[in-house]
N, C-alpha and C positions, 0 to 999 in steps of 0.2 A: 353595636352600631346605633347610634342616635342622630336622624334622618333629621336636617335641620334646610328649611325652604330658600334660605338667604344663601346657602351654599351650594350655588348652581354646578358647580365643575363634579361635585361628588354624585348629584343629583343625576346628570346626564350619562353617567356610567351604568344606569338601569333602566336607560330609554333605547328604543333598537335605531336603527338610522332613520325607518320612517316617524320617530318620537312617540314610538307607543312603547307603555311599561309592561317592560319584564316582566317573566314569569318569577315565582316563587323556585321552581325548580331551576331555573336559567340563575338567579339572582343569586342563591344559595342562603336566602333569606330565613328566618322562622317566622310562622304565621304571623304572631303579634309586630314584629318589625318592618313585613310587608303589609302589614295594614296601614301602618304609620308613614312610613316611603311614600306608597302609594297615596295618601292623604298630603302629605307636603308637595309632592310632584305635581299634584293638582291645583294647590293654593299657589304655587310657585307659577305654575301656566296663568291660572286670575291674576296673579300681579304683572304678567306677561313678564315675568324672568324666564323663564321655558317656554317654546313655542308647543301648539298644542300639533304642528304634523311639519315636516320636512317640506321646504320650498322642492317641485317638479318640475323647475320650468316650464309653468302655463304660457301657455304666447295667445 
């Protein structure tokens, strides 16, 4: 698997509903490719393609 930032749909498969990442054991990931995940999921939030937490309904 090669974890690429431009591709949001693959990306949000390792975010839980409140849009926090997975674990390595949840992901089935190996270490070096959760590092990398985890590093595009984060640049992908900075270019605001992923949101960094799930809308609550604040009122």
């Amino acid at each position: 698997m090669n974890p690429d930032y431009k591709d949001v749909d693959t990306m949000e498969k390792f975010l839980t509903p409140r849009k926090k990442i997975v674990s390595r054991e949840r992901s089935n990931v190996c270490a070096k490719h959760q590092r990398a995940l985890s590093k595009h999921i984060k640049y992908a939030r900075y270019l605001a393609l992923l949101p960094y937490t799930s809308y609550q309904g604040a009122k």
